[in-house]
C-alpha positions in Angstrom: 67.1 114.1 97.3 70.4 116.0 96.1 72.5 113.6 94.3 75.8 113.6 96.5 78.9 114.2 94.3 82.4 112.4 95.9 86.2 112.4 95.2 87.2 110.0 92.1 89.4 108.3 94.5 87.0 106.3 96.3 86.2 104.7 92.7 89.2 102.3 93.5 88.1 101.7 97.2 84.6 100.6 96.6 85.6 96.7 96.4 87.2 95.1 99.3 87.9 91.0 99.8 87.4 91.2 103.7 84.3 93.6 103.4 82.9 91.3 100.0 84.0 88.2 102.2 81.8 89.8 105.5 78.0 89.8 103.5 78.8 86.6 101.9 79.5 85.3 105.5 75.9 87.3 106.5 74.0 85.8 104.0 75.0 82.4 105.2 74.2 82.7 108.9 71.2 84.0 107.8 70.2 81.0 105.5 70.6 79.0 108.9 74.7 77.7 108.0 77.0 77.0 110.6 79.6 79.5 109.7 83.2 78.5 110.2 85.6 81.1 109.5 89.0 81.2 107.8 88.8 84.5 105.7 90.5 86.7 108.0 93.7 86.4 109.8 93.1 87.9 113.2 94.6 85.7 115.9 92.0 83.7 117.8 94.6 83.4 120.8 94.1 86.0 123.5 96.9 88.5 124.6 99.1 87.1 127.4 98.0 88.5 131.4 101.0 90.6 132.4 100.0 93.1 129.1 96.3 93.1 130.4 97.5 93.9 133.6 99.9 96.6 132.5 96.7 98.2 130.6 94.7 97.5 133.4 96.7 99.4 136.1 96.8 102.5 133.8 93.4 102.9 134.1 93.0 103.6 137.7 95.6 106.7 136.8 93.9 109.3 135.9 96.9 111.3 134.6 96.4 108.4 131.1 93.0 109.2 130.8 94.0 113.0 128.5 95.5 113.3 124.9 98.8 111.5 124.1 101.4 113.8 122.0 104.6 112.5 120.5 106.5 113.5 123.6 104.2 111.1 125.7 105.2 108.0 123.8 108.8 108.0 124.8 109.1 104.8 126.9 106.7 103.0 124.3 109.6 104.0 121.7 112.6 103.1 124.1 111.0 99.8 123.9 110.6 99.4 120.0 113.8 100.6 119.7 115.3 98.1 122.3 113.6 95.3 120.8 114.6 95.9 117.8 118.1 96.2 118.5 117.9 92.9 120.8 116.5 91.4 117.2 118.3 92.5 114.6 121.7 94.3 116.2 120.2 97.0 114.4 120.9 100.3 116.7 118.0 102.4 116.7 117.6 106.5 117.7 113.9 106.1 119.5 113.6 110.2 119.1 114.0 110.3 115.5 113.8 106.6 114.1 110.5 105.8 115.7 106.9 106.3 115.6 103.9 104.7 117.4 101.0 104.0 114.4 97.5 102.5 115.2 98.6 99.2 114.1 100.8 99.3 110.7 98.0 99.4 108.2 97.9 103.1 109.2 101.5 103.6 108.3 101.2 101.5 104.8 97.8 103.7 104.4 99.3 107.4 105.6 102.7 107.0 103.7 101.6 107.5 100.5 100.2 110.7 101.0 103.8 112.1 102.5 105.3 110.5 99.2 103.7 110.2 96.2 102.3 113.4 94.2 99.3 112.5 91.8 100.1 110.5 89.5 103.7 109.0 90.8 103.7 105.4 90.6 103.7 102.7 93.4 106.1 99.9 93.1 103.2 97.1 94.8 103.5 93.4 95.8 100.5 91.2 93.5 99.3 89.8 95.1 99.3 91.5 98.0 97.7 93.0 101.0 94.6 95.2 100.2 95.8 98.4 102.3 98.8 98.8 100.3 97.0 99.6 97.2 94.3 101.4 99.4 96.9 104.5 100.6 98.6 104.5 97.0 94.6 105.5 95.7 94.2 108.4 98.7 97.2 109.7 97.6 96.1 109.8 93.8 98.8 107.5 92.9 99.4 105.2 90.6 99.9 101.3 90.9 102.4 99.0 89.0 101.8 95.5 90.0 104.9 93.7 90.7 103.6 89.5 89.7 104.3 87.2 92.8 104.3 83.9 90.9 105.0 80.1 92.8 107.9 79.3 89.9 109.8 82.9 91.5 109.2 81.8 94.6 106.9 84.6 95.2 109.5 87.2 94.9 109.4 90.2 92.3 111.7 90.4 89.6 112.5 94.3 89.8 114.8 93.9 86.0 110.9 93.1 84.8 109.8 97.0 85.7 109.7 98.8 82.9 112.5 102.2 82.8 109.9 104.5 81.7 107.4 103.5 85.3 110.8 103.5 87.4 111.0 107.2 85.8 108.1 108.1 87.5 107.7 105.4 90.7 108.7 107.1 94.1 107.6 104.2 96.5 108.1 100.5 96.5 106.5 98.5 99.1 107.5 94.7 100.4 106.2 92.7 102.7 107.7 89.0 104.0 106.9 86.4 105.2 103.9 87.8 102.5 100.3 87.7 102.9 99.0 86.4 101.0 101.3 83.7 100.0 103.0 83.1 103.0 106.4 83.0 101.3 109.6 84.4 102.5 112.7 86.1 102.0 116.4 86.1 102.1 118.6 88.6 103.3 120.1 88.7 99.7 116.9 89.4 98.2 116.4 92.6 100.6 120.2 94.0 99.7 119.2 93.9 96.1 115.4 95.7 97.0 117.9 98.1 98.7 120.4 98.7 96.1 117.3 98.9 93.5 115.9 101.7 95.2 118.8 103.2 95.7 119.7 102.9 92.6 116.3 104.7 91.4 115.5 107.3 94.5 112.7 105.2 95.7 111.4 105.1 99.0 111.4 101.5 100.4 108.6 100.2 102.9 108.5 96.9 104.2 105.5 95.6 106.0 106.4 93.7 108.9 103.7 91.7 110.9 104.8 88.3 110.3 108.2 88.5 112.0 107.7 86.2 114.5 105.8 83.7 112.9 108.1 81.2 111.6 108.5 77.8 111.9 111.4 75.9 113.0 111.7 74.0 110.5 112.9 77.1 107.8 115.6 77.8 110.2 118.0 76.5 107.4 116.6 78.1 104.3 118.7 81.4 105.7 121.1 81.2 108.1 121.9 84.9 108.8 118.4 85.2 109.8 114.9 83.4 109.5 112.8 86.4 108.7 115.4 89.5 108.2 114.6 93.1 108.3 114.9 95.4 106.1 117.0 97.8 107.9 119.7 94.9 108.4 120.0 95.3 104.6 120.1 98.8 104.8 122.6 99.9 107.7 122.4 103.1 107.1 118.4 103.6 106.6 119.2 105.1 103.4 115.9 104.5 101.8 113.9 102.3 104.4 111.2 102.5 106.5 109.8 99.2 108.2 105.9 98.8 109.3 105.6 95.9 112.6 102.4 95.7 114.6 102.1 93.8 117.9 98.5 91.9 116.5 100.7 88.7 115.3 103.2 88.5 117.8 101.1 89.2 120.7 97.9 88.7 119.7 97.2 92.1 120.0 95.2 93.1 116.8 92.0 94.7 118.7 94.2 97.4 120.9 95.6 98.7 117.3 99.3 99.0 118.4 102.3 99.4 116.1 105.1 101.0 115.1 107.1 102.7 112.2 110.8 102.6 112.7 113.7 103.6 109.9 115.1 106.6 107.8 114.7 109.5 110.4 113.4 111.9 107.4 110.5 109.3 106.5 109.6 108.9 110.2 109.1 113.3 110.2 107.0 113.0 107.2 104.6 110.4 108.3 104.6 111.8 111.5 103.4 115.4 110.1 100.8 113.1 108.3 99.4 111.5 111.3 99.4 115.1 113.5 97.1 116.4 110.9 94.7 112.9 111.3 94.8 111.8 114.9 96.8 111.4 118.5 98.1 108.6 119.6 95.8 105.5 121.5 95.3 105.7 124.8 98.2 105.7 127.3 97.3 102.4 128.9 97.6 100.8 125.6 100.7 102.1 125.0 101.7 100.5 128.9 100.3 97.1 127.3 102.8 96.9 124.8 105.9 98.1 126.5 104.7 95.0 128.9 104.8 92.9 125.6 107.9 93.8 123.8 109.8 93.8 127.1 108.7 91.4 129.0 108.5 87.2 129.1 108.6 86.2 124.9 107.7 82.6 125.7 104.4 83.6 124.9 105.5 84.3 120.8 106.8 80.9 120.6 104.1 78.9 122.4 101.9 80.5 119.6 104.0 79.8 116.9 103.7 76.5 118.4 100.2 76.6 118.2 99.7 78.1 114.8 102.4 75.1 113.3 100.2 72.6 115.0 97.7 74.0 112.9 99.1 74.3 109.9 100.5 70.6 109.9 96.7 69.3 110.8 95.3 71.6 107.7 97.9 70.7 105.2 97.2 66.8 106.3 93.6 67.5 106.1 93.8 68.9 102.6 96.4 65.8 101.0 93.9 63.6 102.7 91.3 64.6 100.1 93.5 65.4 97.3 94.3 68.6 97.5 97.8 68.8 97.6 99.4 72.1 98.5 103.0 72.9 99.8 103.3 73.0 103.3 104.4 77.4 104.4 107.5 78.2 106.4 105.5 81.2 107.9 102.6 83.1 108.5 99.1 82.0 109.8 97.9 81.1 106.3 97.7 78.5 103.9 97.9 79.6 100.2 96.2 77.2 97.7 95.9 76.9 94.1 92.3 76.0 92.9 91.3 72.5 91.8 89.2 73.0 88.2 86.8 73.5 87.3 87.6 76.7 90.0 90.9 77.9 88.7 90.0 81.0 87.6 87.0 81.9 89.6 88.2 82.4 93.0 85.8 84.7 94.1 82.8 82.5 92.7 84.7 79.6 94.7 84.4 81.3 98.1 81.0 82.6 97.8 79.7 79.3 96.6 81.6 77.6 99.6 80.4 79.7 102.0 76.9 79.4 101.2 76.7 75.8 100.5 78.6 74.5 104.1 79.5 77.5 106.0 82.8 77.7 105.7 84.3 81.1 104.5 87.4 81.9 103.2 89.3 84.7 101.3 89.7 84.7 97.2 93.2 85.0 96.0 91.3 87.5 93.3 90.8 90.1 96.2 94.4 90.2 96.6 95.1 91.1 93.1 95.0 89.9 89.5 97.9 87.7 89.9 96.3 86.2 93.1 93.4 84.7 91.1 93.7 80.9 90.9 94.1 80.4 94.6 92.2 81.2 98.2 93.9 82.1 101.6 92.9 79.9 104.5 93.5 81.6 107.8 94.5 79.4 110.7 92.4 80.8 113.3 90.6 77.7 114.6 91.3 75.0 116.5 92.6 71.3 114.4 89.6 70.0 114.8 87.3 72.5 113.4 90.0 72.8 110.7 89.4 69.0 109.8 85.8 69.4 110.0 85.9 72.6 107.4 88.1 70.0 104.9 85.8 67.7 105.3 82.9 70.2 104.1 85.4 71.2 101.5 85.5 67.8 100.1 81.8 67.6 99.7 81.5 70.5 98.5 84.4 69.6 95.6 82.8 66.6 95.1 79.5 67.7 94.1 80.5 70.8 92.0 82.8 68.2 90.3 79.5 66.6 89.4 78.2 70.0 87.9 80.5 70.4 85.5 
């Protein structure tokens, strides 16, 4: 058989937690375990009946059932742009400003390709989300890790970049509240991303998903806004582009709906990107999230609600035993640092779990070097499944305790 010869960039895309994380969670159902999963953070609650319906009615029109061009998606844009503007009081131009992506992980992976030559640097969160670093490798790119550490508050400290990779970096990407860590940001901290990039001609992208999942309780922490974006720190979408996806908020992750919306220039170049790669989803889809974004939001907060019940059972769950991690203001995860004798063996932590008691979660090493030392818990189960997957935890601690 000929030997098949591929491009060196796939090198880089050859490991992946979620994929590494799916046969370790094969090989456990397999062995006969009960498998209870908290590895990935796709929302478990379903998306609310007025968007079904909305999808529903399109398909009984035929004139949905052909190719969708750019000009198609204008009332699905008059809606992003209206919801973000009801928001944020940030005025958007749906023509020029926005652009309908298949969820934002397309736009974080497409980007790089309209930015970076080979060889430019990427300014990227680590840890951080796997797709970020994905696009920077199609595009050739380079990556400079930018530490999240706990003492920083999980922020990046852009006076630690070296001049000589800001000589040569081209994009930075953000992304708050974060995944993995589930910290989040000021508005201050987004004026000086702003300034930094102006400062160095850097295209800013910030990755938006987690908008609506906050808790009440961070209302305080920033009073301008709970979770700000980034285009309220640049007015003028100087340098900004901002990545939101309607799988959090509405629990919408398996239609693949989202949205780029910013600097009019970046929009054009991801959107001569994305006409060389695909059209746009199906109409009815389209139909399904106008419904969302326009219609009754007390759907958002009852799963906020839902996911903060969560949370609060989980974190309890984990004290109980002795595992004492700090409670997030956001997202649908828990980020925790590994008791010993796991510290620095993240990966060796979750496919032991897994296959000992079933219950899988995702290795802060998949997120990045600086993510080793901790796992991500995804709140996508119920509080008493959650306190039945600490309670395997425990035995499981307890008995590699008695290993080593």
């Amino acid at each position: 058989m000929t030997k098949m010869r591929f491009a060196n960039r796939l090198q880089p895309l050859q490991s992946n937690v979620f994929a590494d994380m799916d046969r370790a969670k094969a090989m456990a159902l397999a062995a006969g375990q009960e498998l209870i999963d908290l590895s990935l953070g796709s929302s478990d609650l379903p998306a609310q009946p007025h968007v079904i319906k909305a999808i529903a009615r399109s398909l009984d029109d035929p004139t949905t059932h052909g190719y969708l061009l750019f000009r198609g998606t204008q009332a699905f844009r008059q809606a992003a742009a209206g919801w973000y503007e009801k928001k944020f009081g940030v005025k958007v131009d749906p023509e020029t400003e926005v652009l309908p992506l298949i969820g934002s992980q397309e736009g974080t992976a497409h980007l790089p390709l309209a930015i970076l030559n080979p060889g430019d640097f990427a300014l990227l969160l680590d840890p951080g989300y796997p797709s970020h670093a994905g696009g920077v490798h199609l595009a050739s790119g380079q990556i400079y890790p930018m530490p999240l550490k706990a003492e920083n508050d999980f922020l990046p400290v852009f006076s630690d970049i070296p001049v000589s990779i800001l000589a040569q970096s081209r994009l930075m990407v953000l992304s708050y509240p974060h995944n993995p860590t589930s910290a989040i940001a000021p508005l201050s901290f987004f004026k000086e991303a702003v300034s930094f990039c102006q400062q160095h001609n850097i295209v800013l992208v910030h990755d938006f998903p987690y908008v609506d999942l906050v808790f009440a309780e961070a209302e305080t922490s920033f009073p301008q806004s709970l979770v700000p974006s980034i285009l309220q720190a640049d007015t003028d979408k100087s340098v900004s582009i901002e990545f939101f996806t309607l799988s959090k908020s509405y629990n919408m992750g398996g239609f693949r709906i989202g949205y780029a919306i910013g600097n009019a220039q970046l929009i054009q170049a991801l959107k001569q990107v994305k006409a060389a790669v695909d059209f746009n989803q199906y109409l009815g889809i389209l139909n399904g999230a106008i419904a969302a974004l326009t219609g009754d939001q007390h759907s958002v907060q009852a799963a906020v609600s839902t996911f903060r019940q969560r949370r609060d059972a989980f974190i309890n769950a984990l004290h109980q035993i002795g595992w004492n991690v700090p409670t997030p203001d956001a997202t649908m995860y828990i980020w925790a640092k590994l008791p010993a004798p796991w510290h620095q063996n993240s990966i060796e932590f979750c496919t032991q779990l897994v296959k000992k008691t079933g219950v899988a979660v995702s290795p802060g090493a998949g997120f990045g070097q600086f993510g080793e030392g901790y796992v991500r818990f995804a709140l996508v189960q119920e509080p008493p499944v959650l306190e039945t997957a600490v309670g395997r935890i425990a035995d499981f601690l307890q008995t590699s305790a008695n290993l080593y």
